[in-house]
N, C-alpha and C positions, 0 to 999 in steps of 0.2 A: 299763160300763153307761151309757144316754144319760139324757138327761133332755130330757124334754118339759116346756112350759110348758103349764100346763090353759091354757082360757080364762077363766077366774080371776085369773089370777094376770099375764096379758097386761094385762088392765083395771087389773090393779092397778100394773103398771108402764108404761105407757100415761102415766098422768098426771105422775108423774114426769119421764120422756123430754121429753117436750110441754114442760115446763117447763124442760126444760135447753135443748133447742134452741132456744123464746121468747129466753131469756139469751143463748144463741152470736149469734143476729138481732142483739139489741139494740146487742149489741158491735161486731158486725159494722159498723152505722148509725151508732156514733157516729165509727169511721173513716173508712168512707163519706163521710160529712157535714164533716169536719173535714180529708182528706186525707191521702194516706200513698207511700208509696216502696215499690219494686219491687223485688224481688231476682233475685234464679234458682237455679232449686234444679241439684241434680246432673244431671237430666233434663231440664233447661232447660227448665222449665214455670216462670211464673211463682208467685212467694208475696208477699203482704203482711202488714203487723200484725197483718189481720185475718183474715187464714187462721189464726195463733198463736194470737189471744185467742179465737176461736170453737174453737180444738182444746183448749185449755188448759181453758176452760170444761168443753165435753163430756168430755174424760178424766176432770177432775174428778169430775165428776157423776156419772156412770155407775160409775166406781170405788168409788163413795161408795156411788152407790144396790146392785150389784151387784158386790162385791170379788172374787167367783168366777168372772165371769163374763171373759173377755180380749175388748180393745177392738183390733179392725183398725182405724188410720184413714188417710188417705191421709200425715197428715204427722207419724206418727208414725217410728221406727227399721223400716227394713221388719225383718218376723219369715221366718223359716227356712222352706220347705216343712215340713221335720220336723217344728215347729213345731207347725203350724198346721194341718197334717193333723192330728191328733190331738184338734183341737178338735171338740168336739161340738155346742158351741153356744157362739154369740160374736156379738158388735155388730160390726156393719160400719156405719165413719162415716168422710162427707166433709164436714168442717164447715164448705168455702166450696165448693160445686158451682157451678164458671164462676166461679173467678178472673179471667181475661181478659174477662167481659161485666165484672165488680166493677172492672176497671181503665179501661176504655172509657166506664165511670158509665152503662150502660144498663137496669141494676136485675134485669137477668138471671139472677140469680142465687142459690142455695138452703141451706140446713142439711139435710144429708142423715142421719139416724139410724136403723139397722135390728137388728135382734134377728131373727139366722140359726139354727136349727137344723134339721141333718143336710143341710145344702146345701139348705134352703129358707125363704124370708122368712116369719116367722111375723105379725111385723106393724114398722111405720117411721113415722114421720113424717118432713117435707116441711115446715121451714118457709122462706118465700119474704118477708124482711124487707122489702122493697121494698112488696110489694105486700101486707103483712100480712096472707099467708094460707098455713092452715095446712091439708098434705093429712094424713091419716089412713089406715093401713090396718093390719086387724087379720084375721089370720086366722079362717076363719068368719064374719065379720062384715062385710066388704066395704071399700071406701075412701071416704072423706068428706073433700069441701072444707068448712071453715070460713072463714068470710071477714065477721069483723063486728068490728073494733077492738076495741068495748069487748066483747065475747065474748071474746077470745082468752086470757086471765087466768082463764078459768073452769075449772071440773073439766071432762073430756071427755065426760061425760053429757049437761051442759048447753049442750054445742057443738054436739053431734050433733044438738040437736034442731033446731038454727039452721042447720045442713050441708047441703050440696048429698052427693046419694048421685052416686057416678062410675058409671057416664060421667053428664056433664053432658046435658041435654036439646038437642038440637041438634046434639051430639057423638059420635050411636052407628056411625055411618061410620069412625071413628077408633080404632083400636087403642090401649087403655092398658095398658102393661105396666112393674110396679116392676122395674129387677134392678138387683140389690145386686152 
């Protein structure tokens, strides 16, 4: 049997998430800010501290918040097909999207967190520590930029009222599409 998330129950874990990926950001900035060293993973992509302490965060969290629910994330042990087929519903998380802009120091760079069910996003946020802005997207209810410092620590009610609704004004020649 699957399980759907109402739209209840998205709101309700919406602000949570928001708040764990705010954390993986902040950790993110203080490596950022203070410097770090390069490794290479098995696939020869680059990893730093701060690929670790933003996933260590998010796993945490998400764990915490939902124990049932299994976390995909880029830098976790990869998991089986068998696996993973099976899952009906799961987080899909990159908790440094653009390590290479994060090493280059051009601020390019994201917290990627999503809640998938049956092979579709039901909603994720997008936080962009750089630029201290948060995108939002919840199924049935559309995608929202935040983007006011002191807003960002709020409940997601009181964000959205301060939110740009996507596409941006100026921006509807452009194609926005989340994939997880």
């Amino acid at each position: 049997m699957t399980q759907t998330t109402s739209p209840e129950d998205l709101q309700a874990l919406l602000e949570p998430v928001k708040k764990i990926a705010y954390q993986a950001g902040r950790y993110i900035m203080e490596i950022y800010d203070r410097g770090f060293e390069v490794e290479e993973k098995a696939d020869n992509t680059p990893l730093t501290e701060a690929d670790l302490a933003a996933h260590k965060t998010i796993m945490e969290g998400l764990t915490a918040l939902t124990p049932d629910v299994p976390v995909l994330s880029e830098e976790s042990k990869p998991k089986t097909f068998e696996e993973r087929s099976s899952w009906s519903r799961y987080w899909l998380v990159d908790p440094l999207d653009g390590t290479r802009e994060f090493i280059k120091r051009n601020g390019e760079f994201t917290v990627n967190i999503a809640l998938v069910e049956e092979g579709h996003t039901v909603f994720g946020v997008v936080f962009a520590p750089v630029l201290n802005e948060l995108y939002v997207g919840i199924a049935g209810r559309g995608a929202f930029r935040c983007r006011n410092e002191e807003n960002l620590d709020q409940p997601l009610d009181h964000l959205l009222q301060f939110a740009d609704s996507l596409p941006v004004e100026g921006t509807q020649t452009k194609t926005f599409r989340v994939v997880a």
